[in-house]
N, C-alpha and C positions, 0 to 999 in steps of 0.2 A: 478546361471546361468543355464538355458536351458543346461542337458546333452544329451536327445535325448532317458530316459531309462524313464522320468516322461512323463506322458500323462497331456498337458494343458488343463484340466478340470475345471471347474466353481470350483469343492470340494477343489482342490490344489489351488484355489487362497485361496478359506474361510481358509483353515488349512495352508497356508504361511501367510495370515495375522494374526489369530489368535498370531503366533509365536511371534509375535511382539507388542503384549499388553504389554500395561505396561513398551514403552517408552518415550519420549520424544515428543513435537511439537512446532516447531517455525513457523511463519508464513512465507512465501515464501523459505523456504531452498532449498536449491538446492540438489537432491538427485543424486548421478549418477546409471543412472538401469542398470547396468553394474557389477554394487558389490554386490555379495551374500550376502557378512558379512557384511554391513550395518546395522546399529544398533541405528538409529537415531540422530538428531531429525528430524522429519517428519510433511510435511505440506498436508494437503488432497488428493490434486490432485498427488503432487508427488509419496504420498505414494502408487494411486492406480496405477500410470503410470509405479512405479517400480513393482509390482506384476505384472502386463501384462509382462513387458519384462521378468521378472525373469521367466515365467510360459512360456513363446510363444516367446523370443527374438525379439518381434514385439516392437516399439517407439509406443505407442497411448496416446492419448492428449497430445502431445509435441504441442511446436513450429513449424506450416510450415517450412519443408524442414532439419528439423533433420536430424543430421546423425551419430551423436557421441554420442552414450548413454550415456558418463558422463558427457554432459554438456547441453543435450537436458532440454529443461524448459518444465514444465507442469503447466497447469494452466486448471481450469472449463471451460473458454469460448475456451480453444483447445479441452478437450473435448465433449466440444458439437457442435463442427466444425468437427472434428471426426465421430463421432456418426451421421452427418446427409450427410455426405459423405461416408463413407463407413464401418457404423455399422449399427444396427440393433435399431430403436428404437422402445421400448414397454412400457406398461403402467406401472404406478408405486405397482401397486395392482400386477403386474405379476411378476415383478421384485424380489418384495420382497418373492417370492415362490421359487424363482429360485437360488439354491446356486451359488454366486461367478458373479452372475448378479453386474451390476453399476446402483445406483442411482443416479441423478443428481440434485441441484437445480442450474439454469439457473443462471450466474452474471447480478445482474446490476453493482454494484464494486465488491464486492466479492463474489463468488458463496460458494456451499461445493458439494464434490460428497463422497458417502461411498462403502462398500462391501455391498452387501444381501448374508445372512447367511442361506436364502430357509426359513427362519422359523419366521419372522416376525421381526428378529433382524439386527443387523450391525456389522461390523468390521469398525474401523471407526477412522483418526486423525481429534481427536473430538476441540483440542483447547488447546491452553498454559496449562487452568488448569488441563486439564485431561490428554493428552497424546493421545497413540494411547488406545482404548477401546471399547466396546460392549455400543453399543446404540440401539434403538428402532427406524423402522420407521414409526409409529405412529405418531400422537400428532404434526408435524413437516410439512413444507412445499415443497414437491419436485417438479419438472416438468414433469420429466419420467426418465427411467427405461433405461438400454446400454447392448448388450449383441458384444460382439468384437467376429469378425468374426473368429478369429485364437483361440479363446476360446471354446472349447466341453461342453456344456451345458446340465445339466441332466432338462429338460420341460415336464415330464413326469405329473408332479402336475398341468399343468397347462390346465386344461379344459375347450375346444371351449365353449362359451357361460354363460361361467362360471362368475355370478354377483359378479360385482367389492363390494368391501368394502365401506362404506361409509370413503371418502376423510378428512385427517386430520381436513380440516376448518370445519366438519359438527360437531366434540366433541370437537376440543380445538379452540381458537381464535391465532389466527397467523397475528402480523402485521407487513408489509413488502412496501418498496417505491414502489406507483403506483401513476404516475403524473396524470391520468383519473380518480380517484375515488372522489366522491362529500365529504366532512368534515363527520367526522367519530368521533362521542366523545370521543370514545375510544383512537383515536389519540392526542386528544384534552388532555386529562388525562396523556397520556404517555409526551407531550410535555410539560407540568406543571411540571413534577416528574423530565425529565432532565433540566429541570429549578434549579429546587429547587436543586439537587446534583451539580450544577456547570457547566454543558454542556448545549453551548446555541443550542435553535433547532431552532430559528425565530419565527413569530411569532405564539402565539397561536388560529390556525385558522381549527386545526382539517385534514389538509392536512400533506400526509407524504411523502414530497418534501426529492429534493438536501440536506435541509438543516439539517430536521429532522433525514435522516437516516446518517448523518454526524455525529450527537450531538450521536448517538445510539455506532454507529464505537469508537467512544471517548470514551462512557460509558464501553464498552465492553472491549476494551482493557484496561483503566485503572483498572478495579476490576477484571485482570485474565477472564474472558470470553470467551464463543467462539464465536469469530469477525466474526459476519456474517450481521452484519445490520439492523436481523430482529429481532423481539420482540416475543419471546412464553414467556412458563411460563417461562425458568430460567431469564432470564433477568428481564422478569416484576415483578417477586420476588425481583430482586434485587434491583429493583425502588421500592417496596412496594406498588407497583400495585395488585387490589384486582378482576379482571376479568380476567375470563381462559376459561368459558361456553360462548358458542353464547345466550343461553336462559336467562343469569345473563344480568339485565337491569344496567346502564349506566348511572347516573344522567348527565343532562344538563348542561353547564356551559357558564358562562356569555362568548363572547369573546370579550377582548379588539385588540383594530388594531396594538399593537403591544405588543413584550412580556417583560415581568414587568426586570427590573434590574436584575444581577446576583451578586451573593457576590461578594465584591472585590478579586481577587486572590492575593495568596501569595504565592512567590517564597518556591520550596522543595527541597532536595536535596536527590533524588533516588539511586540506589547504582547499575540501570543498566540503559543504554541508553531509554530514551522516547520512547515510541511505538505512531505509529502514522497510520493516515487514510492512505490506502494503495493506494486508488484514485490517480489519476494522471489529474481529472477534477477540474480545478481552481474555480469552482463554491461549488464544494463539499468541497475543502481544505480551501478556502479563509477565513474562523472563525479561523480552526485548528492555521492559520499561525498568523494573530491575540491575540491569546487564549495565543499559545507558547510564542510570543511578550511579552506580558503583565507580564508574572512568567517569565519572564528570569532574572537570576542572574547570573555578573560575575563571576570566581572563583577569591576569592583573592589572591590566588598565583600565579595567572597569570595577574592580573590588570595592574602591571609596565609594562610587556611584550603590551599587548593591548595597554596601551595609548602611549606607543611609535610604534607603527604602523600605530594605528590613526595619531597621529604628525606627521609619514613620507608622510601621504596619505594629510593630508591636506598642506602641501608644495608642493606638486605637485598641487593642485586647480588650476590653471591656465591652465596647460596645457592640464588637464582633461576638463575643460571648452572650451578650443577652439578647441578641440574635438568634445565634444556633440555640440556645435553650428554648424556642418557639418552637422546636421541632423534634422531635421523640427517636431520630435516627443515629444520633450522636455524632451528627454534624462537628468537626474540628473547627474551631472560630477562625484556625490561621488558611483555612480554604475560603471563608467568605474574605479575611483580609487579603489574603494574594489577589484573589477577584478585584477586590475595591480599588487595589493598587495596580494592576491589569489594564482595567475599564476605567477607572474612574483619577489616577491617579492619588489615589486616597485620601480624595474631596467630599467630607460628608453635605456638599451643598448639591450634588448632584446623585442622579439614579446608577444603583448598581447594577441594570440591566444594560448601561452603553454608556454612563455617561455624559447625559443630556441634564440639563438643571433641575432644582427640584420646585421652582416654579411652576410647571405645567406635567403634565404627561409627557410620556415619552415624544418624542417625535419621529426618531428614528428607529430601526430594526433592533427587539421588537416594539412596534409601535404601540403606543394608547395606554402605553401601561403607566402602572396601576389602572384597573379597568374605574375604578373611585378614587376620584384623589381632589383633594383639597391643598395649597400650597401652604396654609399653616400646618398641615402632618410631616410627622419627624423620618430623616434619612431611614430609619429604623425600621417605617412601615414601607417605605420602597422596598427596602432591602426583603424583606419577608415574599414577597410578591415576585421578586426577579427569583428570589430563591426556588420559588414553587412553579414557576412561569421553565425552567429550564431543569427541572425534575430532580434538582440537588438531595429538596427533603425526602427522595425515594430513593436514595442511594444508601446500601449497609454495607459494611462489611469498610472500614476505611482503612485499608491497608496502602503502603508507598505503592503501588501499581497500580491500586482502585483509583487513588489520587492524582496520579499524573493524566491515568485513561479521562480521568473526568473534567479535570483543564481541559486538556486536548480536545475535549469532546464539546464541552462549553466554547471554544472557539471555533470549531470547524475541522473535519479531519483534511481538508482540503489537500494539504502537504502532502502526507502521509497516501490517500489516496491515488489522488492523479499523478504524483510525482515518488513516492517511494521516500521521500524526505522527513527528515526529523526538521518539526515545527521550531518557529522563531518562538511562537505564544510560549512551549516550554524551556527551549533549549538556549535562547538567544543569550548573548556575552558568558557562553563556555564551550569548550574545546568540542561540542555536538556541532555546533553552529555557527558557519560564516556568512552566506547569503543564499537570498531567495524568500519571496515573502507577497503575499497580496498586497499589491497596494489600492484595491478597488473592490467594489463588488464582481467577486468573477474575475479581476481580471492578477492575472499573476506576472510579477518582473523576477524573472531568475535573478538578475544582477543588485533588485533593491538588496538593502542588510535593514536590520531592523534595529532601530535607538532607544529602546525599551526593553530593560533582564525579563528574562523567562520568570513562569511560575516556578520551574522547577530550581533555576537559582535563587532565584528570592527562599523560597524554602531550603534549601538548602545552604542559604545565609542563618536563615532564623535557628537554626538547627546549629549551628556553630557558635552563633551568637548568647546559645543558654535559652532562648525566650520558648522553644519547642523541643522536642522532645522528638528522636529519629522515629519513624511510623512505623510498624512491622512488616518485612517484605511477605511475608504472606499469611 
């Protein structure tokens, strides 16, 4: 913490971060920049947002409206909301001369920002596999350069007119989603290779859409990577991708209108929670939710458990049914029963908005519901009310992807966001899912496990079971 005897200098950010090589990174952790003895693990932006506080007790790239540095979120696209509000932006060729300067690259899903070391190198939480460590800005893709107002910067290296360096893309190839660029072979090659490993990328048509930097996000995270979307050398190594020079020519390849089969998958059993696309756009997930679909296996020690859930859920059919018939979207009744069985345990004495009895209104989050309610009205009229309270009845198109996005979404992307994880709410008692789970408002226990099936196995019971019917993948 800021004592008021250290001067927040550019050099005190590079020699506090150095301090910290060589520990840990998880993707979205929540740091609080509040605790000096922090000791990881650390996610990029957190790590640089706690340097700023720890050096200047200033919040930079938080969350609009921060105010509590242990629970303030940092993330790329705050700072660089930051940074064009009331920072300093500079080029990236300056940045990297300047000790204790921020580099940025911009999100399209997930960004990265690092330290500059003044000397061409980084301080940096580089990725699951590496930790916090010394990186190079070289060879890599940034946008620009951040120098935070409350930080003393030594600029002395940095001279008016001074010719920039030539930009990463003119010595290595860097490829990265851009929806404006015409087919690119290069792209063309990379979408073959996540083919051939298992990640579907759409078709192979040389553009590096939605769906490509989706298949990238997948590859990344499952081979330890650092998840950033984009393709330099280390990743393209890891496809066996043979171009790194813009001058290294490209052979041509045929393109077919769509892209060829993937192996069939087969269910694995990992010994930590699934890492998933940290997106929260249903265009970029909708494969992942698929993909996951497809390798999911019950655990058999919880099988008896599941299929008597399902059997509770499909004796209610009826009333789940005249339910969704309130609503003109074509609501599937076995999405309000996995709810009920979710939230409510599949107690029509209580609300399908949390769970609370059907005595009174709600009381807890969200609260007062039904905004009218009388406690002689039936489960029935609750249920219509949470339904329309949580934007169910505006959802079309219910496809297996539509549905799993919209559990997920109904409980919180919380997982998924901050932490890169496949949720307990869908995934829990199958091979997706070992621990890690909110046990509070806000507050997350990596090490809880959750004692209640997923939506997505319970349907995926009921679906075995005869009572449903498999939903179309797209």
């Amino acid at each position: 913490m800021p004592n008021g005897n250290t001067p927040a200098t550019g050099e005190a950010i590079v020699a506090l971060a150095a301090r910290h090589i060589g520990q840990t990174y998880e993707l979205g952790e929540l740091v609080p920049k509040n605790d000096p003895n922090w000791g990881g693990p650390w996610d990029c932006a957190e790590f640089c947002s706690w340097l700023v506080f720890q050096a200047a007790a200033e919040l930079y790239g938080c969350a609009p409206n921060s105010k509590d540095p242990a629970t303030a979120d940092a993330f790329t696209g705050y700072w660089r909301d930051d940074a064009k509000a009331k920072g300093k932006i500079i080029t990236v060729n300056e940045a990297q001369r300047i000790p204790g300067a921020f580099i940025l690259r911009v999100p399209t899903t997930i960004g990265h920002i690092v330290v500059s070391d003044g000397k061409g190198g980084t301080v940096e939480a580089m990725g699951k596999a590496f930790g916090v460590r010394r990186g190079s800005v070289s060879g890599r893709v940034w946008d620009f350069g951040i120098l935070v107002p409350s930080i003393t910067y030594d600029t002395t290296s940095i001279q008016p007119g001074h010719a920039e360096d030539p930009p990463p893309s003119a010595t290595v190839v860097i490829l990265r989603r851009d929806d404006g660029m015409p087919p690119d072979p290069r792209v063309e090659a990379l979408q073959r290779a996540l083919a051939a490993a298992g990640f579907d990328p759409g078709p192979f048509d040389g553009q590096f859409g939605k769906l490509t930097e989706a298949a990238v996000f997948e590859f990344q995270a499952a081979k330890n990577l650092s998840v950033d979307g984009e393709v330099g050398p280390q990743t393209g190594r890891a496809l066996k991708l043979k171009y790194w020079k813009p001058d290294e020519t490209v052979p041509d390849f045929a393109k077919p209108a769509q892209s060829q089969p993937l192996p069939p998958p087969l269910a694995d059993w990992p010994d930590e929670t699934r890492s998933v696309n940290p997106s929260l756009d249903f265009d970029v997930i909708r494969n992942e939710y698929a993909s996951l679909w497809n390798t999911m296996a019950i655990r058999p020690d919880r099988q008896a458990e599941v299929a008597a859930t399902a059997a509770t859920i499909a004796k209610g059919a009826e009333r789940y049914r005249s339910v969704a018939a309130s609503f003109a979207n074509m609501l599937p009744w076995y999405v309000i029963g996995i709810l009920h069985a979710m939230e409510c345990g599949c107690d029509f004495k209580t609300h399908l908005h949390n769970g609370d009895p059907l005595t009174a209104r709600t009381v807890h989050v969200p609260k007062n519901r039904p905004p009218l309610w009388d406690p002689t009205m039936s489960w029935e009229d609750s249920a219509k009310d949470a339904i329309m309270v949580d934007g169910l009845d505006k959802v079309t198109g219910w496809t297996l992807p539509r549905i799993l996005f919209t559990f997920e979404r109904y409980n919180g992307f919380g997982p998924r966001r901050r932490f890169g994880k496949a949720t307990a709410y869908l995934w829990s008692y199958s091979n997706h899912y070992v621990r890690g789970k909110y046990v509070g408002d806000g507050q997350w226990d990596p090490e809880a496990v959750s004692r209640q099936a997923g939506a997505a196995v319970l349907l995926k019971q009921l679906i075995n079971g005869g009572a449903v019917n498999t939903p179309a993948e797209a």
